[in-house]
N, C-alpha and C positions, 0 to 999 in steps of 0.2 A: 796739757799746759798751753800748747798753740789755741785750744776753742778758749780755755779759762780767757786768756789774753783777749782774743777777738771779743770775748762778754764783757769783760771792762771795756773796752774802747767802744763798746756800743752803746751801755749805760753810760757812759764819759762824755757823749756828744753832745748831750743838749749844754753843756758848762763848758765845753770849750767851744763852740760853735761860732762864739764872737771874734774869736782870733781867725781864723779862716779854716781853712781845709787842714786839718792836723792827723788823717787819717783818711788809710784809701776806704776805708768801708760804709758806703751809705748805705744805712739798715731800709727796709720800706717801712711801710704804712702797715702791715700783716706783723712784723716785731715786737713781741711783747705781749701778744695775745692768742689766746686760743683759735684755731682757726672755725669760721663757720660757712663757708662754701664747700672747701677738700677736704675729703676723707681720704684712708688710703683707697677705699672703695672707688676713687676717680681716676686710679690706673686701670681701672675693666668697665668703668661705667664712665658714658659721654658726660660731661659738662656742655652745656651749651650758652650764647650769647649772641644779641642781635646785630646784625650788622648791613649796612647797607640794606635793610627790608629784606634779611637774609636771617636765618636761624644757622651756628657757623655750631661744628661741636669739636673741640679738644679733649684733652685725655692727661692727669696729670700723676708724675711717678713721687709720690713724696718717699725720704730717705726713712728706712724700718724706725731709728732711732729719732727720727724727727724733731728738734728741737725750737721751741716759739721763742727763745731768744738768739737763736745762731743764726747769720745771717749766709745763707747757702746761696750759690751760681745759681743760676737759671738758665735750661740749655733745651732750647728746640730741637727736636729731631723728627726732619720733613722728609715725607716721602715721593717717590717718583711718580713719574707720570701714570695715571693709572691704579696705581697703587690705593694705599689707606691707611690711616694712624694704628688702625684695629693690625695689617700686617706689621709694620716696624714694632708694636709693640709684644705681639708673638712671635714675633723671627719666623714670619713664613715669607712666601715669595721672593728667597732672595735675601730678606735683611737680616742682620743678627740684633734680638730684643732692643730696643732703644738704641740700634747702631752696635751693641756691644758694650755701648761704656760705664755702665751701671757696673759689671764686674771688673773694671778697670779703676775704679775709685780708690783711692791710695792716702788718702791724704784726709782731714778733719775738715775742711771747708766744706768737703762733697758739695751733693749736685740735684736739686729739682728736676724732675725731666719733664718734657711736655711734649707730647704728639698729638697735631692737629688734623685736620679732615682740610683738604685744598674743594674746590669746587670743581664738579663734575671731575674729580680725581685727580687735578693739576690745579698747580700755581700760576696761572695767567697772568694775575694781577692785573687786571685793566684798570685805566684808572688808578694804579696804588689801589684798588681793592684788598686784596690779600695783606698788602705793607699795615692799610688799616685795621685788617681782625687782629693779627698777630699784636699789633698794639694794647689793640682790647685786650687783648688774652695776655699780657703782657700786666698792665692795670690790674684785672680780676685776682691773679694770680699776685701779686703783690702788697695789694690790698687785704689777703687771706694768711697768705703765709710770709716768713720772713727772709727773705733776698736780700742779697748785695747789689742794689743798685747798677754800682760798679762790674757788674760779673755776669752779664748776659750773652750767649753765646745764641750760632743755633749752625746746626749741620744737618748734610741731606744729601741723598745721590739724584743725580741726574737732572728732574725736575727740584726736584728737593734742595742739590746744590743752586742750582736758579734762581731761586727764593732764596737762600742763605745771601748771597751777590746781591740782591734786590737788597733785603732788608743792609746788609752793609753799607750798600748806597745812600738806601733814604732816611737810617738812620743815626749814620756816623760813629761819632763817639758815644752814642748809645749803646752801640754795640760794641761790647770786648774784643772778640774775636769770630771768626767764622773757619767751617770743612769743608769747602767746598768739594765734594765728593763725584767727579766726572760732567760737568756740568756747563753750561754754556751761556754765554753774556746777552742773549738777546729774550730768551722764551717767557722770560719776565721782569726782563726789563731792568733798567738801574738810573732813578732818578736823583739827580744831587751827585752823589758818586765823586767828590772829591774832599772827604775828608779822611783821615788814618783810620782805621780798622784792624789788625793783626788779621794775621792772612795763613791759612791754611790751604795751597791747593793740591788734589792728586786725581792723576787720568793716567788713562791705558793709551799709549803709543797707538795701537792697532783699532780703537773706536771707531765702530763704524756709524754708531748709532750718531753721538754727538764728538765730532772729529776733535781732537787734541790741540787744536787752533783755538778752539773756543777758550779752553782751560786756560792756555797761554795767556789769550786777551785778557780774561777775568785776572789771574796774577799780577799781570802787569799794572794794570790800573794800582792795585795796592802795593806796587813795586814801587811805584812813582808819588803818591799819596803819603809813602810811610817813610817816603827820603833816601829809600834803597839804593845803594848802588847797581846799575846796570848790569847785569849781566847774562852770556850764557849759558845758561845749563845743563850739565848731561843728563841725554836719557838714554834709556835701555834701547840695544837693537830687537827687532822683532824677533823670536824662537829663545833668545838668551834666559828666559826663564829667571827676570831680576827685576830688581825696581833698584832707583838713583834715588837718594833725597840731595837737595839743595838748600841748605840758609840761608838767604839773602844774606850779605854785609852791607857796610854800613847803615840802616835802617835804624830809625827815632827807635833808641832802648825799649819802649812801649810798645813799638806796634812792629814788631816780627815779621817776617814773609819765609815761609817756607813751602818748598813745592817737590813733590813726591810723583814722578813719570815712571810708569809699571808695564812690563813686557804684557800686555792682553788687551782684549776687548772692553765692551760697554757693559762693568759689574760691578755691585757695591762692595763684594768679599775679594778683592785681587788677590792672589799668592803667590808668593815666591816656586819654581819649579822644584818640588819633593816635603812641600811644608805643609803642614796638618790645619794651618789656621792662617786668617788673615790676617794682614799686619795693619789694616785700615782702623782699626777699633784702639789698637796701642795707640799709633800714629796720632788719629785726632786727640784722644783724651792727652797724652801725654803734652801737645801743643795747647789745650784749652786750661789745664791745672798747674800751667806754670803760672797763670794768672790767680791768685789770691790775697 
């Protein structure tokens, strides 16, 4: 019933269109049509696109049941430093498949994935380089298949949260939300950076790699962005074997801040002391699917 509903309000726009905004869901340019770029064959095979005199290649998850009139999230999932689209999308090195959240999908909106290829294995962004493939990749992908506009995410550890904070920055209310997954405010930078975003962040107390100051600063900024009120947060002490989450209050109903500080090191899987799995993978999804 919830997709029939989303299909009428999609057909419904161009005839209400005159009165204004009468629905959160902007369908793209890809709605309504057959796709002729993606196959599912472009979750194991690159896509590529030009970019700055750069050949950039992506990777995209379309949903098994894929539908050309349902307008689905769109959700980055960046890998670290070193790293590659080709691991996050086999859960090797560290990641679980697409971050995990493809088996975390609950809901009828579901979720496009997309894992891209950073240069020389990182997100630098010099220049807003990176800010601009992700656009393109963004466009291409839009133009093919059917998005909600309104429902762009993207998540990443370390390097990858970097880039998530980057793209939050420079493209605002473009962006729904962000996971920022152990990640730090300088390594790629955050241009513009004062508009609301919905805020996912979580780091390990004990990081050595990218110290847990970082994480705080990147929160913060969307602490204050999103109208939050200030506050302290607890975290776990080191050996306790726990993670804290925190909701921001008062924050604009729209754009959320939630921050998750976890007894460990520099990892994209944290866990609780005696737990079989991580909670990173609930965590993010459950904060990016409240948005539909």
């Amino acid at each position: 019933m919830h997709r029939l509903l989303r299909k009428l309000t999609f057909l419904a726009l161009p005839l209400m269109g005159i009165i204004g905004e009468v629905s959160a869901t902007t369908p793209s340019a890809g709605c309504g049509k057959a796709p002729t770029l993606i196959t599912p064959g472009a979750a194991s095979t690159p896509l590529t696109l030009s970019h700055n005199n750069k050949q950039r290649e992506y990777f995209v998850n379309m949903p098994a049941d894929y539908d050309q009139d349902h307008p689905y999230r769109l959700i980055f999932t960046l890998h670290a430093l070193g790293g590659t689209a080709q691991q996050v999308i086999a859960g090797t090195g560290g990641y679980l498949p697409w971050y995990g959240m493809p088996d975390q999908v609950n809901d009828t909106t579901s979720a496009i994935f997309i894992a891209p290829n950073g240069l020389d294995n990182g997100w630098a962004n010099q220049a807003g380089e990176d800010v601009g493939f992700l656009q393109k990749v963004i466009e291409a992908v839009e133009n093919d298949l059917c998005v909600d506009q309104n429902l762009r995410f993207s998540t990443g550890f370390s390097y990858g949260a970097a880039m998530s904070y980057a793209l939050a920055c420079s493209l605002g209310k473009q962006i729904r939300a962000v996971a920022a997954l152990s990640g730090n405010p300088m390594i790629s930078g955050c241009s513009g950076g004062t508009e609301p975003v919905a805020y996912y962040g979580e780091h390990g107390v004990s990081d050595q790699v990218l110290p847990i100051a970082g994480g705080r600063e990147m929160r913060d900024r969307f602490v204050q962005n999103n109208n939050c009120t200030a506050q302290s947060s607890q975290e776990p002490t080191p050996g306790s074997g726990t993670h804290i989450k925190t909701t921001y209050t008062g924050c604009d109903p729209n754009y959320p801040v939630v921050w998750v500080a976890f007894d460990g090191d520099h990892t994209p899987q944290p866990m609780d002391k005696g737990a079989q799995a991580t909670f990173a993978a609930a965590e993010s999804w459950n904060f990016f699917s409240q948005f539909e």
